[in-house]
Steps between C-alpha positions, in 0.01 A plus 500: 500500500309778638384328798843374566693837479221639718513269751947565472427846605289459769767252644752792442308774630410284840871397551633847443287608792576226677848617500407893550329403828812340610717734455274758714492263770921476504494852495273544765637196710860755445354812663346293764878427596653800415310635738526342759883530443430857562478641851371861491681663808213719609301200555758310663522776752158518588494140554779519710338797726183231472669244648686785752169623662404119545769386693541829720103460611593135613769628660339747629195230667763256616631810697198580649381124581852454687457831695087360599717191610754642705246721699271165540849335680492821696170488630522119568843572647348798727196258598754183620674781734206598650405147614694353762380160442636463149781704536843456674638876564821276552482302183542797244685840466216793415763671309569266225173278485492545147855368470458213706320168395654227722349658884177712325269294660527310786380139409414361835201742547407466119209221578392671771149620451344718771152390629293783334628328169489194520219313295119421673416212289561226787219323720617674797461857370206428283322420855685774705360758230150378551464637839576894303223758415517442126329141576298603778106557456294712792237303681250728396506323133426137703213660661320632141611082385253375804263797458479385124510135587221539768216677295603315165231185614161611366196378761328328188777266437464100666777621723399769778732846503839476664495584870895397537789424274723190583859556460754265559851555571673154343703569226309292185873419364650369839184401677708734827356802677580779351804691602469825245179514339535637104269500198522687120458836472221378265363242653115563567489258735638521909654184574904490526754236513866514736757727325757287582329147336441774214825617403664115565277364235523732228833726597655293195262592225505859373311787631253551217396099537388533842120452617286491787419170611142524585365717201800418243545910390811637448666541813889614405743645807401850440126436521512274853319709787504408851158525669592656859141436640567153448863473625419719833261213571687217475781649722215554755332138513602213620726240315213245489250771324478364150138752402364780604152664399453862363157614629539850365750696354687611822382203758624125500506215701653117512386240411515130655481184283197380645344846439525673853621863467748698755395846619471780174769718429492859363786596254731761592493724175794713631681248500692367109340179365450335164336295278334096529318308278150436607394269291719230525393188682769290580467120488322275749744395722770720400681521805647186691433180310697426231334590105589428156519917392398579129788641272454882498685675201559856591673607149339592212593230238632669145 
């Protein structure tokens, strides 16, 4: 019996706090609500002036962002005037250009883009650009290429030092003479190839894929330098001349096929001239007969 009434009041004891732990929790699940029932005012008002300040800074920035916009319509208002190509003086009323939308800009000149705008990306202006300073290289800097390229050849070698560089003036790309002689700004060879054949065979890849042709470098638009020395020559020889031979740095003469030279010729250093490659041989029978040409990639592949 002992064990029995024992184990009755445990059973007591554990449901009577049971039910004391309940009724805490329904008496603190009533405050909860009660309070939130309850609005104290002085906190209502704060909140209020809260949400007050909020809305009178975004006011206040919405304000200031339409006034930035309305002097930006100003300007761009004050900039159409002053260009009579764009503008029609006709078209719109300077007093109420803010008030009028249909006539504020005169739509016929809209696509008209004056020539100092207009984009250089094409063939033609890619070439016409060519012929500027900022791809131009002195002659002197062709003269310290031959210097180089004429004490390079050591006497103990099986071939005897260079007395005269051979340069040819067919393009290696179009097997043509030459028309305007380029080369890479880092090429460290001399020989060039025709602007023109350039440009037409990679003018549809982009810049940063473009090489040279002879030494496969890098050769993007920005990097292409004309070599003057080179192109004052070929305006000066006859059509037929397809080589010419560097004896020093400032004297040249032409060559024949069979091997005959013409009378020497001394460089004029006054005078603006670029850059040739030097050490290109073109093909035998380049010029004339007919050829099956090798493919030449001139972009870098990814």
């Amino acid at each position: 019996m002992s064990s029995k009434q024992g184990y009755l009041t445990d059973l007591y004891l554990r449901k009577k706090r049971e039910r004391r732990l309940q009724r805490r929790r329904a008496e603190q699940t009533r405050k909860r609500e009660a309070r939130s029932e309850h609005i104290d005012p002085r906190r209502s008002t704060m909140q209020l002036r809260r949400t007050h300040q909020r809305t009178k800074r975004d006011w206040r920035g919405i304000n200031q962002n339409c006034l930035r916009l309305i002097e930006d319509c100003q300007q761009i208002i004050q900039r159409i005037q002053s260009n009579e190509n764009h503008f029609n003086n006709d078209s719109v009323d300077s007093a109420n250009l803010l008030t009028s939308s249909i006539n504020f800009i005169n739509h016929d000149n809209l696509l008209q883009i004056s020539p100092e705008m207009q984009p250089e990306s094409s063939f033609g202006n890619m070439l016409k650009n060519l012929n500027g300073d900022e791809h131009y290289q002195p002659p002197f800097i062709t003269s310290q290429t031959i210097e180089r390229l004429l004490s390079s050849s050591q006497p103990s070698s099986s071939l005897c030092q260079l007395q005269m560089i051979e340069v040819s003036l067919v393009c290696p790309l179009s097997k043509t003479k030459i028309k305007l002689p380029i080369r890479g700004k880092h090429c460290m060879h001399l020989g060039c190839c025709d602007a023109s054949t350039f440009l037409q065979l990679v003018g549809e890849k982009h810049f940063s894929k473009w090489k040279c042709p002879i030494c496969s470098l890098p050769m993007p638009y920005e990097d292409i330098k004309v070599d003057g020395m080179l192109s004052d020559i070929i305006k000066g020889v006859k059509k037929e001349t397809l080589k010419i031979e560097f004896t020093s740095s400032t004297t040249w003469r032409v060559k024949e096929d069979k091997g005959t030279s013409l009378s020497s010729h001394k460089l004029n250093q006054s005078k603006r001239k670029e850059i040739i490659d030097l050490t290109y041989s073109p093909l035998p029978n380049a010029e004339g007969r007919g050829s099956n040409y090798d493919f030449i990639d001139l972009t870098n592949s990814p």
